[in-house]
C-alpha positions in Angstrom: -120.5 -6.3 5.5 -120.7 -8.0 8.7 -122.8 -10.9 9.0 -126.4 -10.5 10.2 -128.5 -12.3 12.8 -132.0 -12.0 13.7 -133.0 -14.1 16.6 -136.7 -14.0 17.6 -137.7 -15.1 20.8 -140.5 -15.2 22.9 -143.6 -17.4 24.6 -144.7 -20.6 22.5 -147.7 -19.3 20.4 -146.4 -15.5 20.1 -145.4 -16.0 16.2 -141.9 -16.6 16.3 -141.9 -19.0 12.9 -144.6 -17.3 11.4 -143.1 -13.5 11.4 -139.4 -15.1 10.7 -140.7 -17.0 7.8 -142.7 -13.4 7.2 -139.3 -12.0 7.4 -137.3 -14.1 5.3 -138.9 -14.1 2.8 -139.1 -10.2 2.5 -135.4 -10.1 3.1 -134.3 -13.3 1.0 -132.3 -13.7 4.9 -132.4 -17.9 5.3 -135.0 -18.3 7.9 -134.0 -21.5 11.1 -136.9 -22.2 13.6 -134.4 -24.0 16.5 -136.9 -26.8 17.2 -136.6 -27.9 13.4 -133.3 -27.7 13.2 -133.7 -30.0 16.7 -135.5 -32.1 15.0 -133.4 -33.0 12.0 -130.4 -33.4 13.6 -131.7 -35.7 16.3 -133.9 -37.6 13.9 -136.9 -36.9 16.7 -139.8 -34.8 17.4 -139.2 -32.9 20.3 -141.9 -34.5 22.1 -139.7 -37.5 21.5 -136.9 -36.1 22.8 -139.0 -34.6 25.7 -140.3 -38.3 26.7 -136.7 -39.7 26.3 -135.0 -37.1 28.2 -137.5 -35.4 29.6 -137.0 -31.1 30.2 -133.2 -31.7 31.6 -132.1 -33.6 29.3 -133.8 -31.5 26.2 -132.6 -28.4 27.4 -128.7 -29.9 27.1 -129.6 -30.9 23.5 -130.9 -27.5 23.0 -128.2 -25.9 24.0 -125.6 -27.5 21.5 -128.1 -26.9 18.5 -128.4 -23.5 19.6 -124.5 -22.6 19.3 -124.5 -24.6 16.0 -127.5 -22.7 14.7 -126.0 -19.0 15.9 -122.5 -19.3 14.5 -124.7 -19.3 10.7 -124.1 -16.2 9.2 -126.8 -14.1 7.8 -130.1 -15.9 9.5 -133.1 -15.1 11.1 -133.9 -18.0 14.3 -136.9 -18.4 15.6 -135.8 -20.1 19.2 -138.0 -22.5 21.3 -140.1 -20.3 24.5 -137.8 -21.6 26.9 -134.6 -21.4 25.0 -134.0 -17.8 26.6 -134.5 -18.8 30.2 -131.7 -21.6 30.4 -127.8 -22.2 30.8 -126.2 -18.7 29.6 -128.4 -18.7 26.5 -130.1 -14.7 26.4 -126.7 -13.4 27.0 -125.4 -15.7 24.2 -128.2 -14.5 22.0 -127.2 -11.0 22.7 -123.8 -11.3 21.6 -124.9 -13.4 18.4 -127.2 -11.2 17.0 -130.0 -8.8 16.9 -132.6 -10.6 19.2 -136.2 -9.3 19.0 -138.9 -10.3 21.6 -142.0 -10.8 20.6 -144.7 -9.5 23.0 -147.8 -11.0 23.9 -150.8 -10.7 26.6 -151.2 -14.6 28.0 -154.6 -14.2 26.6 -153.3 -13.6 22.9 -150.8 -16.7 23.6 -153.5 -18.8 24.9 -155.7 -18.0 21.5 -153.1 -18.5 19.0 -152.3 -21.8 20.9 -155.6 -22.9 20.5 -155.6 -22.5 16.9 -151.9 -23.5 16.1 -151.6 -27.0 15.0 -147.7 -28.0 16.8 -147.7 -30.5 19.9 -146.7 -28.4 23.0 -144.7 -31.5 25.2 -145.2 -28.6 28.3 -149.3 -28.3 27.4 -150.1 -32.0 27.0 -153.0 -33.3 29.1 -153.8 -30.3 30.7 -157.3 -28.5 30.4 -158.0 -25.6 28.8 -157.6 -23.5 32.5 -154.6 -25.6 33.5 -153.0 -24.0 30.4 -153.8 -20.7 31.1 -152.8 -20.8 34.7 -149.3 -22.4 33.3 -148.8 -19.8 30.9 -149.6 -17.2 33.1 -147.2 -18.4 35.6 -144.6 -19.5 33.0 -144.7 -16.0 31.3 -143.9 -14.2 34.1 -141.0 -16.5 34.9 -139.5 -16.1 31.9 -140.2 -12.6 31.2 -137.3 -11.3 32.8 -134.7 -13.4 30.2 -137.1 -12.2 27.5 -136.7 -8.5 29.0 -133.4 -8.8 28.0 -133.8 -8.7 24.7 -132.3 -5.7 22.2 -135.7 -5.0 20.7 -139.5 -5.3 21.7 -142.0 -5.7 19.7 -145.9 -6.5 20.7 -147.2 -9.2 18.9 -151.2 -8.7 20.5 -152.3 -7.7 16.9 -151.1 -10.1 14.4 -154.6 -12.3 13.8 -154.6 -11.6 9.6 -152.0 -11.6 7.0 -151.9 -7.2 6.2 -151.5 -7.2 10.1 -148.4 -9.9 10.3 -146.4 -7.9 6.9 -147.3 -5.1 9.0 -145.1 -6.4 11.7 -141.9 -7.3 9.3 -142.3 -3.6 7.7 -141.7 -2.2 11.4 -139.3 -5.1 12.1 -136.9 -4.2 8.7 -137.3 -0.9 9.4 -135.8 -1.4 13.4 -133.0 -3.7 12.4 -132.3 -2.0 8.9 -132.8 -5.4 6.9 
């Protein structure tokens, strides 16, 4: 059997780590969320990293992580929001693996955003309609990378556990994991 990648991409706050982790551990497939694996091979938070280098200089970084991370065989990703939209990475991601983009209104993105717990480096000191206006215009940048994806999936409804193991049913049953 060939190996088998899952990459999930998609906007910061669509559910990237929380269906892959979902997914993993339905699948028993060894679950990587890129900015962790950032993190503990730099020995920094990515807002660390961010501040240091600031967006050039993380996306370089990113980059390398994310050809160390895809080469793994048998894994579900979860990449960073703008890890699509940079250097040759969504074509890259195509050829790796199965790559699955998880589809949300900005309104859902801006709610789970809220309520999620992670420093956003790109969100810092902004107020609550400076974010929206950022994601709106962010999202419809990087949509067309995101586009690119080989499967869709929208991500509107998961707000409760059934709803979320919903999602990783339909996802198993699309990439037959």
């Amino acid at each position: 059997m060939s190996a088998q990648r899952i990459i999930l991409i998609g906007y910061m706050g669509a559910g990237k780590t929380t269906l892959g982790k979902a997914l993993s551990k339905e699948t028993g497939i060894p679950f990587y969320d890129l900015d962790w694996y950032i993190e503990s091979r730099m020995h920094k938070r990515i807002k660390e990293i961010f501040d240091e280098k600031g967006e050039e200089g993380f996306r370089k970084i990113e980059h390398a992580m994310l050809h160390e991370v895809a080469e793994f065989e048998n894994v579900i990703i979860s990449c960073g929001g703008g890890t699509p939209c940079f250097f040759d990475n969504m074509d890259y991601l195509n050829q790796q693996g199965e790559t699955v983009y998880l589809k949300a209104s900005p309104e859902t993105l801006l709610a789970h955003l809220k309520i999620g717990k992670t420093v956003r480096p790109l969100l810092l000191n902004k107020t609550p309609e400076e974010v929206k206006l950022f994601i709106n215009e962010q999202l419809a940048a990087r949509e067309p990378y995101y586009l690119k994806a080989h499967h869709i999936m929208d991500v509107n409804i998961l707000d409760e556990f059934k709803k979320i193991n919903d999602a990783v049913a339909t996802l198993r049953t699309q990439l037959s994991v």
